[in-house]
N, C-alpha and C positions, 0 to 999 in steps of 0.2 A: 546282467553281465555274467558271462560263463567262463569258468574259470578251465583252461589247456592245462591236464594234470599232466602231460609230459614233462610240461614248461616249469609247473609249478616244485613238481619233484626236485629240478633242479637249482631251484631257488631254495627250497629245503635243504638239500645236501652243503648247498653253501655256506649257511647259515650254520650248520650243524659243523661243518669240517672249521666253520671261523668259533664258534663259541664253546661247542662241546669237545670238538679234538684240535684244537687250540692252535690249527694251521694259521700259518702265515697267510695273507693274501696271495704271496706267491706262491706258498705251497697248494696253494685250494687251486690256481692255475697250473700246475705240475699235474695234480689230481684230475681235473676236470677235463686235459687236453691229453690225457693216458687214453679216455674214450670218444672215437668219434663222432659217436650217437650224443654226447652232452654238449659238442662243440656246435656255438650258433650256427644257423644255414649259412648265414652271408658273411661269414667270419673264417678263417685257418684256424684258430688258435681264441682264448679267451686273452684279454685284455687286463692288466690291473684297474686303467680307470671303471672296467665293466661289474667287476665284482667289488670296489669301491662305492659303486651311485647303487646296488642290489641291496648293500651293508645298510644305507641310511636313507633308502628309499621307504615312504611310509603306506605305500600302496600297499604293501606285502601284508603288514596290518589291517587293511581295510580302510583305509584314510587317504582320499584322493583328494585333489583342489580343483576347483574349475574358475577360470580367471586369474588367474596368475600373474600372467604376462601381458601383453602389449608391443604391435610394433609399433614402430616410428619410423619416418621418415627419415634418411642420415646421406645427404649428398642425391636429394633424387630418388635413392632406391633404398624399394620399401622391406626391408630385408632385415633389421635390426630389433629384437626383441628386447623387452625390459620388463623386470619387474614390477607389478602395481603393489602399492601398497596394502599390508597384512589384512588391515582390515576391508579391502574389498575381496580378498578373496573368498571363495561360496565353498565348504564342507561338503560335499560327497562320501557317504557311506558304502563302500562293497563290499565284498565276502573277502575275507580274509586267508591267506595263505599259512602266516606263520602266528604265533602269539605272541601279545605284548612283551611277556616277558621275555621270552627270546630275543625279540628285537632291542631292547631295554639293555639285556647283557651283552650284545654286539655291540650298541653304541658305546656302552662304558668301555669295552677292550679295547675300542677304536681309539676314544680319548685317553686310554693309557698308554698302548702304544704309540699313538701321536706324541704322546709326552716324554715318550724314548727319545724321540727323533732328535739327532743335533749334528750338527755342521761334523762333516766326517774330518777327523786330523787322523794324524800320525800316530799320536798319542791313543793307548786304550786307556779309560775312565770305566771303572769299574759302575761306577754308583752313575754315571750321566741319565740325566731325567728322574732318577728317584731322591737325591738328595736336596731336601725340602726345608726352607723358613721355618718355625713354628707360630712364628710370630703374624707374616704375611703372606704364605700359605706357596710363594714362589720359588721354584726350583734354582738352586744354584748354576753358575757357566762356569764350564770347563776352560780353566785357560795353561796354555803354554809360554814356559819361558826359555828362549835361547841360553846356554853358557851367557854369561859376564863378568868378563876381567873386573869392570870397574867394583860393580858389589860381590866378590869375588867368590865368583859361581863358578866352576867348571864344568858342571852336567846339568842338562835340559830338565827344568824343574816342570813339575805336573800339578794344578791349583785347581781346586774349587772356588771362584767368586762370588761374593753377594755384594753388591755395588749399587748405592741409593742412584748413580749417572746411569743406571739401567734399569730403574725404576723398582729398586729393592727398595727395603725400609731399612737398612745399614750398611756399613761397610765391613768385611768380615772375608778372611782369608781360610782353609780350611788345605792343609797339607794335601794329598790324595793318594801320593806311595803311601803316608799312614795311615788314613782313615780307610783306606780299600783294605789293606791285608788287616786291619780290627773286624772291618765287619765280615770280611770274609772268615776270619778263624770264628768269630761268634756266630755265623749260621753252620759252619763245619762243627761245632759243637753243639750247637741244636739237633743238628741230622745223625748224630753218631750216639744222639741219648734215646732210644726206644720210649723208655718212659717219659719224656719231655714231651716227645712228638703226641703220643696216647694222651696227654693230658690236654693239651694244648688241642686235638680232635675232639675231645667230650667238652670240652669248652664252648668251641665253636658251635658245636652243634646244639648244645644245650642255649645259648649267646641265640643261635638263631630260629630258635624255633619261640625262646618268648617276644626279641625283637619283631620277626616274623608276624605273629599274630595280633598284636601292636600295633603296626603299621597296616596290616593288613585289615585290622577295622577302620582304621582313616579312612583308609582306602575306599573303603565299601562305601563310609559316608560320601567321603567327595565327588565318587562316581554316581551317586545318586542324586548328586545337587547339579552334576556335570550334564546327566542327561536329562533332568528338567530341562535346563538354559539350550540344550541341543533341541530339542524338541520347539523350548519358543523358538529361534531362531529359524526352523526348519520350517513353522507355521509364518512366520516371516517373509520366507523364498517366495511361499506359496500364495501369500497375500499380493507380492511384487509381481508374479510372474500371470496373477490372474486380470487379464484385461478385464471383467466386470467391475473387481474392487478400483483398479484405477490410482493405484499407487506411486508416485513418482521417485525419480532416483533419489533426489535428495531426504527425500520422507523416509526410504525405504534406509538410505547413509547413515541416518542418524539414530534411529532405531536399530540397526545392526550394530554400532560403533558402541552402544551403550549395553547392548546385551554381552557383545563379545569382549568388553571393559570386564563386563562380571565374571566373565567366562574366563579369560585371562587370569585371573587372580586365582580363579579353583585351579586353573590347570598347572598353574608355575608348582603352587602346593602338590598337586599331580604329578609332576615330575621330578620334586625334589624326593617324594618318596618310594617313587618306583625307581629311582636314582639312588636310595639307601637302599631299598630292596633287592637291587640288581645286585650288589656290592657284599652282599650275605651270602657265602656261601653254600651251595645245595648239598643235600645228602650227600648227590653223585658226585656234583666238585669236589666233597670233602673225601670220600673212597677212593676217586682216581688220585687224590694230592696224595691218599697214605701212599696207595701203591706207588706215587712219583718218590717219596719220599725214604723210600723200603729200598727203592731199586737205586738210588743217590747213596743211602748207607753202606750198600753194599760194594757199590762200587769203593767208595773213598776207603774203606776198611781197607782194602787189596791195597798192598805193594804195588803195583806196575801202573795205575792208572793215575794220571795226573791232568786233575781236571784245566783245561785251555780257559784261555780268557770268554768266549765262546759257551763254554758250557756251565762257567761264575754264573753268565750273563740268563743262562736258560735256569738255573735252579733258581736265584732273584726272581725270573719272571712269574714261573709257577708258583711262590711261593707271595706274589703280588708284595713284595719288600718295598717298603718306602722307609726314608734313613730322616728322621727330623731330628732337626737339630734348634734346641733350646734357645732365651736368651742368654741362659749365662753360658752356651757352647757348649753344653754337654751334646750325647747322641742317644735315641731312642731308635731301637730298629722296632718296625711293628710288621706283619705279614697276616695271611687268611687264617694262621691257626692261631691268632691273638699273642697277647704279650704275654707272654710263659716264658720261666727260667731257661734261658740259655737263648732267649730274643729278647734282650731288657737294654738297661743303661747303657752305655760305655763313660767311663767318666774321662771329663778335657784332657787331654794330652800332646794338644799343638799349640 
């Protein structure tokens, strides 16, 4: 298999404009439809779901399926695919376009920003998607409440819920006029201390270079115990697919179902730590956060600029802010430059 480096560049730039310059999906289509040389043949314009299925496609790694699906018959016509079950499908190895870790750090942005995502209101929620359980690891809902004469409300109240009938582990109400402008004035006090920020980067970097290395001999082991089990398997295919040997499906089922049982269990470990490893951040994350961080202080120092809800929401994001909140309801803000003075406690006051 021969890899179209026109095509592939473009899969590159993708990947680069979603993980390293930290474009939106939409903005990588602003990007990508500026040039008509990058726009598909058979397309005007790129698509969100197109650079959606690119983001978590594992072909780009070199990791293909063969057997997948399956039609079926539905009313006569033979036209309906379906999934087969995990363990029939056959591993296919190609050349690779991007590296794991790259793709690793896409997927985690994905599932963060997915975790942004919530029912649009009226109302802006400062903290929606990052305000987090400590307990059951589940984000709080945003809720509104109209005026009520009877419990004698006059103005539209703004909550964070944690509700066991939505499958939290309590019941617990959290103000969110209050808890926005706390944690907002405590990362505006993070970003306005020079020497907080510099500690808080030698931290990280220092945090991630012994984690790093750490993880990164697991690593080495499990990938060595991974491509054993690849390899029987793969001696497997070949025993199935040789008419001499003679091997039937169900021989061939049950023998695969027990390799890729072992397989399974390395690989989940596999991903749990290429899933901490993605979550470290790089040198270059941590240079471009100063620089984000430099070019934040300066703005907020200025008289005239007054940051929008909008731009709260973009210094959180780069700063990967997540707001936990304890059993006994205190708040912990944590982010990529770790828990350092002026990202700490907030003590209860709702």
């Amino acid at each position: 298999m021969r890899i179209k480096e026109d095509q592939a560049e473009i899969v590159r730039r993708i990947f680069n404009y979603y993980v390293n310059e930290r474009l939106s999906i939409r903005g990588i289509i602003i990007q990508l439809n500026k040039t008509p040389e990058l726009i598909p043949a058979r397309s005007k314009a790129w698509a969100k779901s197109s650079i959606s299925k690119i983001l978590v496609n594992t072909a780009y790694i070199g990791i293909l399926y063969y057997n997948k699906s399956k039609r079926q018959r539905v009313l006569d016509v033979n036209n309906k695919r379906l999934l087969r079950d995990k363990q029939e499908w056959i591993r296919i190895d190609i050349p690779p376009i991007i590296d794991e870790n790259l793709f690793d750090r896409a997927r985690e942005q994905l599932k963060y920003s997915r975790g942004l995502v919530r029912k649009i209101t009226k109302s802006e929620y400062l903290l929606s998607g990052i305000i987090i359980c400590e307990d059951c690891g589940k984000a709080y809902i945003c809720e509104s409440r109209k005026p009520d004469p009877s419990r004698r409300t006059i103005n539209e109240s703004r909550n964070y819920r944690h509700r066991k009938s939505a499958g939290h582990c309590s019941n617990h109400i959290i103000s969110a006029r209050k808890i926005d402008s706390q944690v907002w004035d405590r990362i505006v006090e993070f970003l306005l201390n020079p020497e907080t920020i510099k500690e808080g980067y030698q931290q990280a970097i220092e945090k991630g270079k012994l984690d790093n290395q750490r993880e990164i001999d697991k690593l080495d082991e499990l990938n060595r115990s991974d491509a054993k089990i690849e390899q029987r398997l793969r001696n497997l295919i070949k025993a199935y697919t040789d008419p001499d040997i003679g091997m039937n499906k169900d021989e061939f089922l049950s023998q695969k179902i027990q390799i890729e049982q072992e397989r399974t269990q390395i690989q989940t470990r596999l991903a749990e730590i290429k899933s901490y490893l993605a979550d470290i951040p790089t040198l270059e994350d941590l240079k471009s956060l100063e620089q984000f961080t430099n070019e934040a202080r300066e703005r907020l120092q200025g008289e005239k600029w007054k940051p929008t809800f909008e731009n709260k929401r973009l210094v959180m994001k780069r700063l990967n802010i997540k707001v936990i909140v304890s059993s006994d309801q205190n708040i912990k803000i944590s982010g990529m430059l770790g828990n350092v003075p002026g990202l700490m406690d907030i003590p209860c006051s709702w």
